[in-house]
Residue frames as qw, qx, qy, qz and C-alpha x, y, z in Angstrom:
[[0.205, 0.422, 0.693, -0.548, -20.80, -6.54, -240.80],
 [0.209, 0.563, 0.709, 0.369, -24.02, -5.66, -242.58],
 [0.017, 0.522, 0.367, -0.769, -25.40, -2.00, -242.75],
 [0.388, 0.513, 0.713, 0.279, -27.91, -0.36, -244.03],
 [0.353, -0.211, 0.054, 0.910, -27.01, 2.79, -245.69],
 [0.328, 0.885, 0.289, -0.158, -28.02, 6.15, -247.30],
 [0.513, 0.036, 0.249, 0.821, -25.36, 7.59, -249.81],
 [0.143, 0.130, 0.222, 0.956, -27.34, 10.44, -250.84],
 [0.432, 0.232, 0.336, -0.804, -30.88, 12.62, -249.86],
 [0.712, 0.310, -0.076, -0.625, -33.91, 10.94, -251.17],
 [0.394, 0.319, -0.835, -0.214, -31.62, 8.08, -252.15],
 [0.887, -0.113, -0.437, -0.096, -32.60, 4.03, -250.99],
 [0.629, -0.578, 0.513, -0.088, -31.60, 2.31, -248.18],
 [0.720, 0.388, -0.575, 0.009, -28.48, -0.13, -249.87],
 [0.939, -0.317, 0.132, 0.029, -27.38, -3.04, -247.87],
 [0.463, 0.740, -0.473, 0.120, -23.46, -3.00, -247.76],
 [0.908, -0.279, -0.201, 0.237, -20.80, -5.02, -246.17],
 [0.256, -0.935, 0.067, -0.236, -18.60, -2.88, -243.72],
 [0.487, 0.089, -0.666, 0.558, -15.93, -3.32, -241.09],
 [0.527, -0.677, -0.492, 0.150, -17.19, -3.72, -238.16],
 [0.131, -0.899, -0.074, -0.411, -16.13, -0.60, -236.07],
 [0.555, -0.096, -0.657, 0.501, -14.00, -0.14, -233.12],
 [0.394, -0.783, -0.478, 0.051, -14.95, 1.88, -229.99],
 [0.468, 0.506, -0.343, 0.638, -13.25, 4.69, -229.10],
 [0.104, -0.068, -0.736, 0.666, -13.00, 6.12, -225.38],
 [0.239, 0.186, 0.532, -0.791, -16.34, 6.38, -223.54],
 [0.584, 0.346, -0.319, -0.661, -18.16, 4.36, -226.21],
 [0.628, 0.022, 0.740, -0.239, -19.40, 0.83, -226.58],
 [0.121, 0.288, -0.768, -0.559, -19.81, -1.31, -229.43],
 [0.763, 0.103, 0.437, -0.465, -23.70, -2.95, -229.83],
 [0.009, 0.131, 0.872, 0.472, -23.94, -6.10, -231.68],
 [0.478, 0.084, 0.089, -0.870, -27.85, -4.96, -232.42],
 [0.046, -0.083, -0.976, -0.198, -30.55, -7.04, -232.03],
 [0.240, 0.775, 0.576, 0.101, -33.45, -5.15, -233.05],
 [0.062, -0.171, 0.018, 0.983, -34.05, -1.60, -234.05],
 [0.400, 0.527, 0.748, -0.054, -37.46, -0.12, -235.04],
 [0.218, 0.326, 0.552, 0.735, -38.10, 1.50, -238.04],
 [0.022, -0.707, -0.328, 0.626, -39.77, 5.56, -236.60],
 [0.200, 0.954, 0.214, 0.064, -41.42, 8.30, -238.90],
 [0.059, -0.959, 0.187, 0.204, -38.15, 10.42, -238.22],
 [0.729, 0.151, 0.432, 0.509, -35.91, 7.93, -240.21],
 [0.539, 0.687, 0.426, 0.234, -37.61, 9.49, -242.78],
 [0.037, -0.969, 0.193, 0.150, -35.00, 13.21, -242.00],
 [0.177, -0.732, 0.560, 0.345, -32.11, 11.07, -243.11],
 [0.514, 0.241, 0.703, 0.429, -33.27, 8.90, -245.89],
 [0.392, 0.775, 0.339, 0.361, -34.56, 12.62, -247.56],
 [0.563, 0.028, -0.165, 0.810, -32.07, 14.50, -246.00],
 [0.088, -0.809, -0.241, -0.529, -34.29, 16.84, -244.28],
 [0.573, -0.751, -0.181, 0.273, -32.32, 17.41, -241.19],
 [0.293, 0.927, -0.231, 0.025, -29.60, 20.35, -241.62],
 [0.028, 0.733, -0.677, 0.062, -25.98, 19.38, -242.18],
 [0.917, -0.188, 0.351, -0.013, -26.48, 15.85, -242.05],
 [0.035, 0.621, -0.736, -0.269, -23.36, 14.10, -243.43],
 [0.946, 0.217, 0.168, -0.171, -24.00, 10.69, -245.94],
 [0.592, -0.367, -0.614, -0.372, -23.45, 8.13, -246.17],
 [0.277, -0.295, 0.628, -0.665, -25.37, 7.43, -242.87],
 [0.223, -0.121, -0.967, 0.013, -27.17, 4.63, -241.10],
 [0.541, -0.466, -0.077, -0.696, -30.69, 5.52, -239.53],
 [0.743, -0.292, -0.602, -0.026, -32.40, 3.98, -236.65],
 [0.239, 0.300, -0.710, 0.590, -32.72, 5.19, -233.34],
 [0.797, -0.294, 0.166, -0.501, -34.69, 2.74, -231.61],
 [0.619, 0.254, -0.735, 0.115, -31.94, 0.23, -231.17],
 [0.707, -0.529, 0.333, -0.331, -31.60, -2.78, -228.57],
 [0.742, 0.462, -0.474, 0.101, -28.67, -5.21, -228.27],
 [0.860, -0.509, -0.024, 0.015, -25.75, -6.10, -226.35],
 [0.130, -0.838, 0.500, 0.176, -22.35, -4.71, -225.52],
 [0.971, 0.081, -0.171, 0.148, -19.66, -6.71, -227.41],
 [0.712, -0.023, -0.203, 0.672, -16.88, -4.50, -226.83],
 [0.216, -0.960, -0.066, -0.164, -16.28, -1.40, -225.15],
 [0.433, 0.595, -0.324, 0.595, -13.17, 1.60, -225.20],
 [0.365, 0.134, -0.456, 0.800, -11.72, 3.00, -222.65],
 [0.121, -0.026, 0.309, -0.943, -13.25, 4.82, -219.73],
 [0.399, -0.224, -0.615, -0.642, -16.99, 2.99, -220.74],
 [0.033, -0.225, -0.837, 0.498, -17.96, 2.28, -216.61],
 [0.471, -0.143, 0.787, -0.371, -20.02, 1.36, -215.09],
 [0.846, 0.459, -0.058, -0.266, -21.03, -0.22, -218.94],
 [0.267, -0.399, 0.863, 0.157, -19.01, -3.53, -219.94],
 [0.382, 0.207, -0.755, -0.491, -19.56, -6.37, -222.56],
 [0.210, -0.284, -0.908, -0.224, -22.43, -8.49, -222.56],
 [0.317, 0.390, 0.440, -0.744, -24.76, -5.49, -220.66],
 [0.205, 0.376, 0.737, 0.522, -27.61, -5.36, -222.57],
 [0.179, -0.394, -0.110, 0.895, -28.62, -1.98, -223.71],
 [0.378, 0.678, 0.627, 0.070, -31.02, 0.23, -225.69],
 [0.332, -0.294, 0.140, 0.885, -30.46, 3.60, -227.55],
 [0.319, 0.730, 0.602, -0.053, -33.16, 6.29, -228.81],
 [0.336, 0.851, 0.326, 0.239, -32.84, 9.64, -229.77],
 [0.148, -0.941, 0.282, -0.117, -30.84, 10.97, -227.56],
 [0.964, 0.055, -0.158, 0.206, -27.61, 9.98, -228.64],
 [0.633, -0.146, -0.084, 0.756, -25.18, 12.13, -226.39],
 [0.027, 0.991, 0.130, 0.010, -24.59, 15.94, -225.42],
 [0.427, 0.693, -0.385, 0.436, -21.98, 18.16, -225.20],
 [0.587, -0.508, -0.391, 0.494, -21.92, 18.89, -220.98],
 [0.568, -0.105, -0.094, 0.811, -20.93, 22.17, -221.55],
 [0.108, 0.370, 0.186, 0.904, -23.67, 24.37, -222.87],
 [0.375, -0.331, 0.053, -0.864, -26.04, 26.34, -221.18],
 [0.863, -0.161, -0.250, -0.409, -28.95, 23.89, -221.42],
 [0.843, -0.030, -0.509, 0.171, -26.71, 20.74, -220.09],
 [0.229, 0.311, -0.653, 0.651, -25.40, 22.42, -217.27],
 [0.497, -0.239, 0.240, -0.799, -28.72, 22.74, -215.95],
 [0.032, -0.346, 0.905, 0.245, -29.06, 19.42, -216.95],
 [0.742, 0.566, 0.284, -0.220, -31.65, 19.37, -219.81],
 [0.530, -0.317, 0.727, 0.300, -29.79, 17.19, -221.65],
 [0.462, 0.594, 0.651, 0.106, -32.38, 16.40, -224.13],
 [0.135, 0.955, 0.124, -0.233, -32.26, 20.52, -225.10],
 [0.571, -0.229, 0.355, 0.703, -28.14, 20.14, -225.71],
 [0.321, 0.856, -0.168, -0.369, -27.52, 23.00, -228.54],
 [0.216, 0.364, -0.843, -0.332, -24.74, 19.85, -229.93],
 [0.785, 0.015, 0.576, -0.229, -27.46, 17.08, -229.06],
 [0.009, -0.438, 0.830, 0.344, -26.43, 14.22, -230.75],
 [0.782, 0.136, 0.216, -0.569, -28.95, 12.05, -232.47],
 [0.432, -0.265, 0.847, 0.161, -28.60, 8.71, -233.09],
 [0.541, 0.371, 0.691, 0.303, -28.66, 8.02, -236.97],
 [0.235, 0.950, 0.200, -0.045, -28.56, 11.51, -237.74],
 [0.289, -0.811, 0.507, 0.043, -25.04, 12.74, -236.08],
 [0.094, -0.473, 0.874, 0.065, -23.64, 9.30, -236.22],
 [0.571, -0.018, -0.644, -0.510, -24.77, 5.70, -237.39],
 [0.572, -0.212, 0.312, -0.728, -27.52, 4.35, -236.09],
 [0.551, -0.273, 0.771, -0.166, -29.16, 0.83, -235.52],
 [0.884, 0.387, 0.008, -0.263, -30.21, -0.37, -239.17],
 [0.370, 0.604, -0.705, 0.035, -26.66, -2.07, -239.05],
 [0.793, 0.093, -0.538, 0.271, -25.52, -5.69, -237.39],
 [0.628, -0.304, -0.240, 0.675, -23.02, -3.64, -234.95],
 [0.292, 0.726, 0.142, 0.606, -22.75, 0.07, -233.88],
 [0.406, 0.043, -0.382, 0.829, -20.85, 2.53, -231.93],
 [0.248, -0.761, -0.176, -0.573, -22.57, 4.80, -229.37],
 [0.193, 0.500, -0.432, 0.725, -21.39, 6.88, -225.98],
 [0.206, -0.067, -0.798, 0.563, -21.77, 5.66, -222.91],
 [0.175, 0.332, 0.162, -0.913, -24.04, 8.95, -221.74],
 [0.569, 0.050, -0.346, -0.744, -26.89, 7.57, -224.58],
 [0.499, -0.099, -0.851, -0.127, -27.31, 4.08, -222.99],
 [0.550, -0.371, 0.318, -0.677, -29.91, 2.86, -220.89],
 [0.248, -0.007, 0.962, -0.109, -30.43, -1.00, -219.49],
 [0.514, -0.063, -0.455, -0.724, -32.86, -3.08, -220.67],
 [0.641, -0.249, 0.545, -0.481, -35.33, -4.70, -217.71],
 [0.304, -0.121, 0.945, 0.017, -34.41, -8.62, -217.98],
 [0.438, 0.385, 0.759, -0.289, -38.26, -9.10, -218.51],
 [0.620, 0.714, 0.025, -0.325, -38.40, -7.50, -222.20],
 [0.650, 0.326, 0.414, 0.548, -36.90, -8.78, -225.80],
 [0.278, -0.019, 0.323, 0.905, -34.92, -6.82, -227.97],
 [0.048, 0.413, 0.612, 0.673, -37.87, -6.27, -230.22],
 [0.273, -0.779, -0.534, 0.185, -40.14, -5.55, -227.15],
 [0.419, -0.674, -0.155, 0.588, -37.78, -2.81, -225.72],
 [0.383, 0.143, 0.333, 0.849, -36.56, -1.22, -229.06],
 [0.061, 0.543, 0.390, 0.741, -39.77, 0.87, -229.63],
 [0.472, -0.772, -0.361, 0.226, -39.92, 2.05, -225.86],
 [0.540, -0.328, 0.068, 0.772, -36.82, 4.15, -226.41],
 [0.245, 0.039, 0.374, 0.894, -38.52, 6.21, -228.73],
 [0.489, -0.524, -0.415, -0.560, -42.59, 6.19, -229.23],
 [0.613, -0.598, -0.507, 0.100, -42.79, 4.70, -225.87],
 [0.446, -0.251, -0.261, 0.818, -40.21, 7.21, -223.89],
 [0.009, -0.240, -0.302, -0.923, -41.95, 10.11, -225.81],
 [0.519, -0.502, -0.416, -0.553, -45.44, 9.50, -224.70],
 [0.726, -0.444, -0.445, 0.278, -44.52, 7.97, -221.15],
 [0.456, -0.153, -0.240, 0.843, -42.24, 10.95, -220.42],
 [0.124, -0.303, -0.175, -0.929, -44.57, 13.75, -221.48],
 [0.555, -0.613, -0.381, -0.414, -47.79, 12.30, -219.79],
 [0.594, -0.336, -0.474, 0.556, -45.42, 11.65, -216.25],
 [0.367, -0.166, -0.107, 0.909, -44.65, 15.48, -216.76],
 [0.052, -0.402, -0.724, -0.558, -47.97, 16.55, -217.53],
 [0.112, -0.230, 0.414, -0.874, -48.93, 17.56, -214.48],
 [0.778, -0.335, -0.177, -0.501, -52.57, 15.59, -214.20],
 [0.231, -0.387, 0.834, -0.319, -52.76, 13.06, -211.54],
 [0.138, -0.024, -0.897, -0.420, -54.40, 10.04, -211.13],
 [0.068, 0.646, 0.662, -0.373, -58.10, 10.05, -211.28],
 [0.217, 0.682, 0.186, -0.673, -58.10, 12.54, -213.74],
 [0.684, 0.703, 0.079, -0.179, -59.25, 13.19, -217.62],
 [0.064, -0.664, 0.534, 0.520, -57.00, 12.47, -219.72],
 [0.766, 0.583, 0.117, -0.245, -57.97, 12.14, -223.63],
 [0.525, -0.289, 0.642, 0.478, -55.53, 10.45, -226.27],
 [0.500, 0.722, 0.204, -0.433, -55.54, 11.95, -229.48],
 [0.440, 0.568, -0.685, -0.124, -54.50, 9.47, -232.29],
 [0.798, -0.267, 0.536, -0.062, -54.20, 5.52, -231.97],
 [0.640, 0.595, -0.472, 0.116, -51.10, 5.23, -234.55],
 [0.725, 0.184, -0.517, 0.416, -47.54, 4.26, -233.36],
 [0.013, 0.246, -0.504, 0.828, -47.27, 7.14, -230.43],
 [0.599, -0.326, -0.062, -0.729, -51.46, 6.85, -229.74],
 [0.894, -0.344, -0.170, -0.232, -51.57, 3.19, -228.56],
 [0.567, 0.014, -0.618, 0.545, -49.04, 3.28, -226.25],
 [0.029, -0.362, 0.280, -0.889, -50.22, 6.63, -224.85],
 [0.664, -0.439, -0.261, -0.546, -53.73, 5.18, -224.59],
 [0.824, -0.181, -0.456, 0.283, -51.61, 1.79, -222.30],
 [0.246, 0.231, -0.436, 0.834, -49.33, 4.60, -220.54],
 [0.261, -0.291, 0.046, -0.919, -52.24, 6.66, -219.62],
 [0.834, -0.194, -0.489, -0.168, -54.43, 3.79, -218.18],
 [0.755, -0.023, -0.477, 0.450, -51.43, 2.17, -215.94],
 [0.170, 0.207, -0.330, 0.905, -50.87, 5.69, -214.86],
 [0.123, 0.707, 0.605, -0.346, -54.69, 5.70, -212.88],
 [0.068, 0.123, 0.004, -0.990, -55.35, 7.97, -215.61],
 [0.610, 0.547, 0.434, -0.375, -59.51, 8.12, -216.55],
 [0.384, -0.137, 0.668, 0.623, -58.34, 7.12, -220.15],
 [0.476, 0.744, 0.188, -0.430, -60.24, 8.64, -222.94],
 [0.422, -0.064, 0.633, 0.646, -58.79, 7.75, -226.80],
 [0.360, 0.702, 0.208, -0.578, -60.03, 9.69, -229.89],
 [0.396, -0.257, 0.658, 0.587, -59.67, 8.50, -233.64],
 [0.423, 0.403, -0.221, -0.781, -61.37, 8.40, -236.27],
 [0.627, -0.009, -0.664, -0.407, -64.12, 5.52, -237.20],
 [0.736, -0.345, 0.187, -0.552, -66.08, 3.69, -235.18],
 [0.892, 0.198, -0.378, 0.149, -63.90, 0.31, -236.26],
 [0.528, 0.382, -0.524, 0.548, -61.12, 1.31, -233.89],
 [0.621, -0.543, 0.211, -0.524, -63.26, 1.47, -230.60],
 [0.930, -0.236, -0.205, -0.194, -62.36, -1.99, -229.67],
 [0.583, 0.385, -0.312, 0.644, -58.51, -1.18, -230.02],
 [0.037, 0.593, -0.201, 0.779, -58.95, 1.22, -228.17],
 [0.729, -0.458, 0.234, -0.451, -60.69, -0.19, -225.08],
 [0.947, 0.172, -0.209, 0.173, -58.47, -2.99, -225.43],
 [0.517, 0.389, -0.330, 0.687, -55.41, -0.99, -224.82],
 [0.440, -0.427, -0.709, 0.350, -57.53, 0.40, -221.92],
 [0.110, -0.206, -0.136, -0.963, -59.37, 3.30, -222.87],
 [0.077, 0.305, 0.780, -0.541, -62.41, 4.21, -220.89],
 [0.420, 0.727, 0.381, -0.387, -63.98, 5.82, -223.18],
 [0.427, 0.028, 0.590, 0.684, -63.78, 6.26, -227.13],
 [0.316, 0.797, 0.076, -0.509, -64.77, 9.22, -229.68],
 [0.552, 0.393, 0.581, 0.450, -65.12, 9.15, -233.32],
 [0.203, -0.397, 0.218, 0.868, -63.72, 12.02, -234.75],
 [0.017, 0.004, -0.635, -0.772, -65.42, 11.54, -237.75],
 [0.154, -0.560, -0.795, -0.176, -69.14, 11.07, -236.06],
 [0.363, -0.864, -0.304, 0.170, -69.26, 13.77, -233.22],
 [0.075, 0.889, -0.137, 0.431, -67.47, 16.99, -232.53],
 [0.544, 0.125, -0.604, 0.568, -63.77, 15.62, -230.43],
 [0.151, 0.316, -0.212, 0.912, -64.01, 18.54, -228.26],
 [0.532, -0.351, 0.062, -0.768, -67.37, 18.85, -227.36],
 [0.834, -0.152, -0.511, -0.141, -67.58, 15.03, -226.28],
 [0.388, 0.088, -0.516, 0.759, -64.16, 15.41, -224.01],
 [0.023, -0.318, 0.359, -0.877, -66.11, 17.95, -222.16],
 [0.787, -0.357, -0.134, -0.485, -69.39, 16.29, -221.52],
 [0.755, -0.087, -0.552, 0.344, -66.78, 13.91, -219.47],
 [0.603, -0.606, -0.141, 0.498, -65.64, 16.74, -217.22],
 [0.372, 0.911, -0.138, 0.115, -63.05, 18.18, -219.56],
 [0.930, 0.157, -0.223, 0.245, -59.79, 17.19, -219.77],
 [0.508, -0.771, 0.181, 0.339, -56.84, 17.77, -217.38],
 [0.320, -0.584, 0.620, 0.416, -54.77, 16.78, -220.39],
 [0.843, 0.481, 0.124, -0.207, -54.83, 15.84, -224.53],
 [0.377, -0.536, 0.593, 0.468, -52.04, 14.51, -225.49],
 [0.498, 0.757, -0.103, -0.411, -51.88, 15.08, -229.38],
 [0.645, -0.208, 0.686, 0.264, -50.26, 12.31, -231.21],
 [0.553, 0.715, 0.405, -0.140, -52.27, 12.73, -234.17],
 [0.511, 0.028, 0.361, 0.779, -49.78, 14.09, -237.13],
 [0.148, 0.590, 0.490, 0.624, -52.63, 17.03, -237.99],
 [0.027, -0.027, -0.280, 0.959, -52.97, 20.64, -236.51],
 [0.528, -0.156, -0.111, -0.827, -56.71, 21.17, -237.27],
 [0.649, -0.295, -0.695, 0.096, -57.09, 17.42, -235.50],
 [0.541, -0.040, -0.464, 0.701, -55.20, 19.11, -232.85],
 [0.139, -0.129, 0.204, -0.961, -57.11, 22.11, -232.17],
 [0.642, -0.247, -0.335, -0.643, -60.47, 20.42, -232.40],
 [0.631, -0.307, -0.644, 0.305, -59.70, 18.96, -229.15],
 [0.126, 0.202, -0.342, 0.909, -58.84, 22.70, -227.23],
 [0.334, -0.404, 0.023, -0.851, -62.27, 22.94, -226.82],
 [0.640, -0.551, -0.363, -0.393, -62.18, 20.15, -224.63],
 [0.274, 0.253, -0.442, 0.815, -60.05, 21.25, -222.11],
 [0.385, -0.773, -0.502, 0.051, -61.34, 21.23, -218.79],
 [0.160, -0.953, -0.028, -0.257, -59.86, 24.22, -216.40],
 [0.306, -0.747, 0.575, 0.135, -56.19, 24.42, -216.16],
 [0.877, 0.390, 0.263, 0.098, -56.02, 21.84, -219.40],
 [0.257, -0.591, 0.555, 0.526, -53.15, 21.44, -221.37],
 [0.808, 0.559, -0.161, -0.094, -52.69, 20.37, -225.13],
 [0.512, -0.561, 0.612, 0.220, -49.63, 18.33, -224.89],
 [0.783, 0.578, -0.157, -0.168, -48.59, 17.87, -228.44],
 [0.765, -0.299, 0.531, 0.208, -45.98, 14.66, -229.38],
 [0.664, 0.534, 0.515, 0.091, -47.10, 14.72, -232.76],
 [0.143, -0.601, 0.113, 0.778, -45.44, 16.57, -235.26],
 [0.469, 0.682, 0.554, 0.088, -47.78, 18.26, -238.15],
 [0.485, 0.310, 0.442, 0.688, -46.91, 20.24, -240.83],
 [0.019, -0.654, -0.409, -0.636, -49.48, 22.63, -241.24],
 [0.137, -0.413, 0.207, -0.876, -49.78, 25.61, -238.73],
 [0.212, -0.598, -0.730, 0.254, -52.29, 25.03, -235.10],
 [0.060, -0.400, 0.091, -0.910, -54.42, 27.69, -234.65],
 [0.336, -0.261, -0.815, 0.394, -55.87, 28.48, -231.40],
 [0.254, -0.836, -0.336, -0.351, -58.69, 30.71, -229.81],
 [0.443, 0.278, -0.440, 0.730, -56.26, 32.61, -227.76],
 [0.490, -0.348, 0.126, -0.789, -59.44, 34.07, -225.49],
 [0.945, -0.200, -0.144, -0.217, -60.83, 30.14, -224.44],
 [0.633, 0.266, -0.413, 0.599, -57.14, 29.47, -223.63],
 [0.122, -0.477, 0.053, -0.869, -57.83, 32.55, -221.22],
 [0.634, -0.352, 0.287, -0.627, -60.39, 32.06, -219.53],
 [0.916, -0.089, -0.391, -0.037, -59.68, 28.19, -218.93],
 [0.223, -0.836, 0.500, 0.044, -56.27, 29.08, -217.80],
 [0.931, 0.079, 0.355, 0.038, -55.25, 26.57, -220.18],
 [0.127, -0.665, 0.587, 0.444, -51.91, 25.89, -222.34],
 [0.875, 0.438, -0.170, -0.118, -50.50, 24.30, -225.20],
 [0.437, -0.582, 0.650, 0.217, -46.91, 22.41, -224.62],
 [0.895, 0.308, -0.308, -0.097, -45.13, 20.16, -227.06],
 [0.865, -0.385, 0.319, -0.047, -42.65, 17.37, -225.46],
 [0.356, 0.615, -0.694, -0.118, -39.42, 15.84, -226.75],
 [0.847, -0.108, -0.519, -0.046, -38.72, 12.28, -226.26],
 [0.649, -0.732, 0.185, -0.091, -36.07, 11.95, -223.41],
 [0.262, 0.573, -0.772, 0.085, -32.58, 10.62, -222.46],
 [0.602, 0.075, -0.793, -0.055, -31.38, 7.41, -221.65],
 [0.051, -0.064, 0.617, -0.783, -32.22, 7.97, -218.07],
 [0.543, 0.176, 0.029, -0.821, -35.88, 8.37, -219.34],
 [0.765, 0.142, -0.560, -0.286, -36.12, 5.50, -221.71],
 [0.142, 0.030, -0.917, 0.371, -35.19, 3.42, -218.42],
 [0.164, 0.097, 0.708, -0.680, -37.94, 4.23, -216.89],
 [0.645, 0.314, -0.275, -0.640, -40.03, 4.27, -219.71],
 [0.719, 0.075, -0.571, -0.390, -39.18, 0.39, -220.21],
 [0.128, -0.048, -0.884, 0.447, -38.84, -0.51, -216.27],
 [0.458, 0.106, 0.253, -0.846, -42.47, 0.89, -216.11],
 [0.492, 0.348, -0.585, -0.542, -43.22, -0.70, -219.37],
 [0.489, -0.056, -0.861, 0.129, -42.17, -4.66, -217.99],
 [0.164, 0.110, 0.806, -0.558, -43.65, -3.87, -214.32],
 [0.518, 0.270, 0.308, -0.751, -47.22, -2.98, -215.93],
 [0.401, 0.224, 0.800, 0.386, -47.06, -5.27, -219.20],
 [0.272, 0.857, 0.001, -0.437, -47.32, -2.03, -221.51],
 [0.577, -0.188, 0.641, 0.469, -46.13, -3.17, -224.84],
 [0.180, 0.506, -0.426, -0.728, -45.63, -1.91, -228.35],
 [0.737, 0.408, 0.527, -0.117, -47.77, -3.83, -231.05],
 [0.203, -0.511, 0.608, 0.572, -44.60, -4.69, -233.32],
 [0.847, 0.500, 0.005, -0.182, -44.53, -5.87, -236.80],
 [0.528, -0.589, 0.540, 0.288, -40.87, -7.67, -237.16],
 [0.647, 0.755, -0.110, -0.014, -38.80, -7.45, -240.54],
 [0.785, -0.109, 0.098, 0.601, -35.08, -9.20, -241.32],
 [0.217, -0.712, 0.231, 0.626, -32.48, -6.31, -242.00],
 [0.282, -0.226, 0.518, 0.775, -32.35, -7.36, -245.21],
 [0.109, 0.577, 0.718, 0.374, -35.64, -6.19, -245.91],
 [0.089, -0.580, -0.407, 0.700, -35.09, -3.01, -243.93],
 [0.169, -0.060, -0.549, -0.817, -36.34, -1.21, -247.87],
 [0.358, -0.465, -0.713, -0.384, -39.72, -3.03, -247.59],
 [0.295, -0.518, -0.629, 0.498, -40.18, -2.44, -243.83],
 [0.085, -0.101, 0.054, 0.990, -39.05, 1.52, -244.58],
 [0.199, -0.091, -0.588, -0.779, -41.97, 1.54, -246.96],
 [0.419, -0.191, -0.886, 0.043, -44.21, -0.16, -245.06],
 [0.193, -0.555, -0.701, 0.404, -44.08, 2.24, -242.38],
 [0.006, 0.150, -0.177, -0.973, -43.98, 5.62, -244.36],
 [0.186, -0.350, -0.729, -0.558, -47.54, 4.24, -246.20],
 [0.436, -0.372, 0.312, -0.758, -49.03, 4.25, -242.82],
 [0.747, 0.006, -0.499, -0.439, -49.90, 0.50, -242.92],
 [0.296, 0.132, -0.774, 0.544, -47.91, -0.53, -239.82],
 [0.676, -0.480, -0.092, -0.552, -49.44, -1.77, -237.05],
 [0.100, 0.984, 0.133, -0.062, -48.61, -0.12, -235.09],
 [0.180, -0.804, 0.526, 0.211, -44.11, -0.45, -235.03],
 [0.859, 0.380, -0.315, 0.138, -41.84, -1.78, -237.43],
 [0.590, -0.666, 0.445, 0.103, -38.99, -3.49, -236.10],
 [0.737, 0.421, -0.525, -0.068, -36.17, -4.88, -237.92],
 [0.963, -0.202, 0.166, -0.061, -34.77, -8.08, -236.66],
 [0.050, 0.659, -0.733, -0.162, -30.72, -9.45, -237.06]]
């Protein structure tokens, strides 16, 4: 088989020719037929996650199709067709999983981090990380639901707003225009926020009710002439993006942050106060999640706005989406 590898931090992605794997118990073999190409690659082609072991494969936003599966692999068998994101497997045993926040595991297992992941032909992954894929999506469709889409779909479900109420999207990148489609479908009043006045049309396209130009008006203060917001979900990659929404926070508002920014958030810890308002940030979800993330996904015709690369260009794609030029998911393609 083909895979595409890292041998060393910082190093290229090399194309190599492999043996195919075998399963071992409670594990499944995907022949992969898509995977997209996510921002958090980028921890194991520069080896910023701790203790990673190389070489390794990235990629967890795979979709395929059992070919062979070990021992013990019910109520999964060969020719299901399956999808794998981030969560790639827990222990069961610690704290967190008994309660069963899985997603929290203290051994969570991440797919392309822990073990190899979908830039490959064929890979191995544990029962306990798969989820089905709904008849009515393609590989390519369903691959970036398991990851951008499960992330945003699982955080706004758990958000706590209902429908009929504010809820702003901050950021129309890879996580922003789905949220803006999630947040719609859900009856939410849909509100997107980006920067330039060019990206209003996207944005009401995707079924925003209303659109703000960061870069013309004051985020915050606009959100509130709406009402104020029951919810902002923060997608945006920039803390000082991220706070310049707090002030529009209606009363019992949340910041619900997806995004993940470098640089420090600071907050007015008194306007927080008296709103009775919070900040949260969200992991994606488990494979349980990403179901419903892409059985929602096919019933409402919420879809990712792919860009589709062969594996053996999974270099050019890589690059592609690190620049920011994607629009809005890479996918590679077998």
């Amino acid at each position: 088989m083909k895979t595409v590898r890292v041998t060393a931090p910082k190093g290229p992605l090399e194309t190599l020719d492999i043996e195919a794997p075998e399963p071992g118990e409670g594990r499944v073999r995907i022949k992969v037929e898509a995977c997209g190409i996510c921002h958090s690659d980028s921890l194991t082609v520069e080896g910023a996650w701790p203790g990673i072991a190389y070489p390794r494969t990235p990629g967890h936003e795979v979709a395929g199709t059992i070919e062979a599966a070990g021992p013990d692999s019910d109520p999964f068998k060969p020719g299901d067709r399956v999808a794998v994101g981030w969560h790639g497997g827990h222990c069961g045993r610690c704290d967190r999983c008994r309660r069963g926040d899985f997603i929290t595991c203290r051994k969570l297992e991440i797919t392309g981090i822990v073990y190899d992941g979908g830039y490959a032909q064929y890979m191995i992954a544990p029962i306990v990380a798969l989820a089905r894929i709904p008849e009515a999506l393609s590989a390519a469709e369903a691959a970036p639901l398991v990851c951008a889409g499960v992330t945003t779909f699982n955080a706004l479900r758990h958000s706590g707003a209902r429908p009929g109420d504010l809820v702003a999207i901050l950021g129309i990148g890879g996580l922003g225009h789905l949220g803006v489609q999630f947040a719609n479908k859900m009856g939410f009043e849909t509100v997107a926020i980006a920067r330039g006045a060019e990206k209003e049309a996207l944005a009401r396209d995707l079924g925003a009710h209303h659109y703000i130009d960061s870069d013309a008006t004051k985020a915050g203060a606009e959100v509130k002439k709406l009402g104020g917001a029951r919810v902002v979900l923060a997608t945006a990659t920039s803390a000082s993006a991220m706070a310049s929404t707090i002030g529009g926070l209606g009363i019992d508002g949340l910041l619900l942050i997806v995004g993940a920014a470098s640089d420090p958030l600071q907050v007015n810890s008194a306007m927080l106060i008296g709103g009775r308002q919070g900040v949260l940030a969200w992991p994606s979800g488990t494979c349980v999640d990403s179901e419903d993330t892409m059985h929602f996904a096919a019933m409402t015709g919420v879809r990712a706005m792919i860009e589709q690369v062969p594996l053996a260009n999974a270099q050019a794609g890589y690059d592609r989406m690190m620049s920011g030029a994607a629009r809005f998911r890479m996918v590679l393609t077998m």
